[in-house]
C-alpha positions in Angstrom: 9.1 79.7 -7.3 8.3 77.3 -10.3 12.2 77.3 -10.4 14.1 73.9 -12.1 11.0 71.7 -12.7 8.5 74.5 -14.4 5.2 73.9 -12.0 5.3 74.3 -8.3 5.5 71.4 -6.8 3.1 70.4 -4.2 5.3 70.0 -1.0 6.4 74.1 -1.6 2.5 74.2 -2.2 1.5 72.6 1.1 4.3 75.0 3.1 3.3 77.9 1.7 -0.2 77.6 3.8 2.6 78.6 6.8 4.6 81.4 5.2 7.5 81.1 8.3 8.1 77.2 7.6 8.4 77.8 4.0 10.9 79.9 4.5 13.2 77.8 7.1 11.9 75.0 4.2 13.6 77.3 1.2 16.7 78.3 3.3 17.6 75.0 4.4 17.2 72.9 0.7 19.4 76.8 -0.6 22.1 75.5 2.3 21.7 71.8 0.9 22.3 73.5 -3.0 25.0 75.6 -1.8 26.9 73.2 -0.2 29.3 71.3 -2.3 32.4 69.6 -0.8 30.3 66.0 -1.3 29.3 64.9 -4.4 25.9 65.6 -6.0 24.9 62.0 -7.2 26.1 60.9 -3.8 23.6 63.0 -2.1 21.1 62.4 -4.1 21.7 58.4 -3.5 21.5 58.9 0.1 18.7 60.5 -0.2 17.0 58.5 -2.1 17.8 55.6 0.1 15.9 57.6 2.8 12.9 58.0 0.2 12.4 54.7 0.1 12.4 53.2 3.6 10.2 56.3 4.6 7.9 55.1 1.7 7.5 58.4 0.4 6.1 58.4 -3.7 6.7 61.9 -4.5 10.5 61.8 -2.9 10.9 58.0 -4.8 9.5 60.0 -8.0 11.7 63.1 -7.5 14.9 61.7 -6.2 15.1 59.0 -9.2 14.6 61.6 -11.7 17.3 63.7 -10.0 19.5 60.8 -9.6 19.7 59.3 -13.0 20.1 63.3 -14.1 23.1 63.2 -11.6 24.6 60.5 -12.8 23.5 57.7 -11.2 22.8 54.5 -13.3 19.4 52.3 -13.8 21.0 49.2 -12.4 22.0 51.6 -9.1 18.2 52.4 -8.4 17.0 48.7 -9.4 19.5 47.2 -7.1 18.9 49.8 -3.7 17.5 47.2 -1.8 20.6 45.0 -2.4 23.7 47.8 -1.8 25.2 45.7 0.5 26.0 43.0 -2.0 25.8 44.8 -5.9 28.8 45.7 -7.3 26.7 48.6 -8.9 28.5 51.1 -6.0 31.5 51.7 -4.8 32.6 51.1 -1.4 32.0 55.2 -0.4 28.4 54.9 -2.0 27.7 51.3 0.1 29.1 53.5 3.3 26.9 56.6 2.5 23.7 54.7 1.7 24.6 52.2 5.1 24.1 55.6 7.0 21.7 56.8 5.7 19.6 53.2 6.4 21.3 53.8 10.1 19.9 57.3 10.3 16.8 56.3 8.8 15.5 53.4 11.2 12.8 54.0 13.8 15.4 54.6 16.4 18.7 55.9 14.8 21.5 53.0 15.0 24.3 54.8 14.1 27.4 52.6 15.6 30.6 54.0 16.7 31.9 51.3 13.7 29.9 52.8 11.6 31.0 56.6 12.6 34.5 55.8 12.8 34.5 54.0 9.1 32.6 57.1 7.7 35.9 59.5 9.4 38.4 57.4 7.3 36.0 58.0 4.1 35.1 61.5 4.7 36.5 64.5 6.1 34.6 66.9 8.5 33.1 69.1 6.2 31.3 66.2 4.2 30.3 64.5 7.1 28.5 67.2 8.3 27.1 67.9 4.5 26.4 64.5 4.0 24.5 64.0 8.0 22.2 66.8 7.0 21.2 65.6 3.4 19.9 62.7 5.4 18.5 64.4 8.4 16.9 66.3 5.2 15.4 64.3 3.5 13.8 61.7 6.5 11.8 65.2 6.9 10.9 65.6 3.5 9.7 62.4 3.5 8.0 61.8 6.4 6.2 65.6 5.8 5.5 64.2 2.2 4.2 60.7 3.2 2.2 62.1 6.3 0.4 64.7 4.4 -0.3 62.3 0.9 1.9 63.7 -0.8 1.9 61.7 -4.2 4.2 61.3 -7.2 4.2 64.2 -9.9 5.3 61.8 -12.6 9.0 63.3 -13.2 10.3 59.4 -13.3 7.2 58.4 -15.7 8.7 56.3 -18.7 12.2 56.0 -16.8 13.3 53.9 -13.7 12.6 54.8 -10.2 13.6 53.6 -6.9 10.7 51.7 -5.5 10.1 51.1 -1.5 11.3 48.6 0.9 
């Protein structure tokens, strides 16, 4: 279970005091791994959008570190805050991270603009993907955050997303 970062981190840690969640935990981030009709530094920038309006450290820490490693640049997770107007992201990276805010507010805002703009970007498949990456990670987070969850350091001596 020590798996890609060589420690067990301590969200698996906490879920493994209630065996059956862990395992609906495990299966759903395999689903997330396995599925690949979106992009990888995509989902991770969506998600890390999430990270940091749920104010979550240890997703913040985690999703920069996976992020850069994905290809996503410094300037991209020093300008977050300011997607609508950085020319760090393209105009399917402003439209994923806008959904992600939409998803992400107290009460989901999720337009039909906004849904119908996201159909002429992305087809079914990646719609769905991309929808439960951030359904995903506003869990994560808000289990994380909830429980004091803190950073493990992975973004230590690198840049990482900071919250809004």
């Amino acid at each position: 279970m020590e798996g890609r970062f060589g420690a067990i981190l301590d969200p698996i840690a906490v879920s493994a005091r209630q065996p059956a969640l862990l395992d609906a935990y495990l299966g759903f981030e395999d689903g997330l791994r396995a599925s690949r009709e979106l992009e990888l530094e995509l989902k991770e920038l969506a998600s890390l959008k999430v990270s940091t309006m749920v104010g979550c450290a240890f997703c913040m820490d985690i999703g920069s570190h996976l992020a850069t490693r994905r290809g996503l640049t410094e300037r991209q997770l020093l300008e977050l805050t300011e997607y609508r107007t950085s020319d760090a992201y393209t105009e399917r990276q402003r439209l994923a991270l806008e959904y992600a805010e939409a998803m992400t507010e107290r009460r989901v805002q999720v337009s039909d603009g906004l849904f119908d703009r996201l159909r002429t970007e992305f087809d079914e498949v990646q719609l769905v993907e991309l929808t439960a990456m951030i359904a995903w990670e506003n869990y994560r987070g808000r289990f994380n955050h909830a429980l004091g969850i803190g950073s493990t350091g992975l973004s230590d001596g690198a840049v990482c997303a900071t919250p809004e």
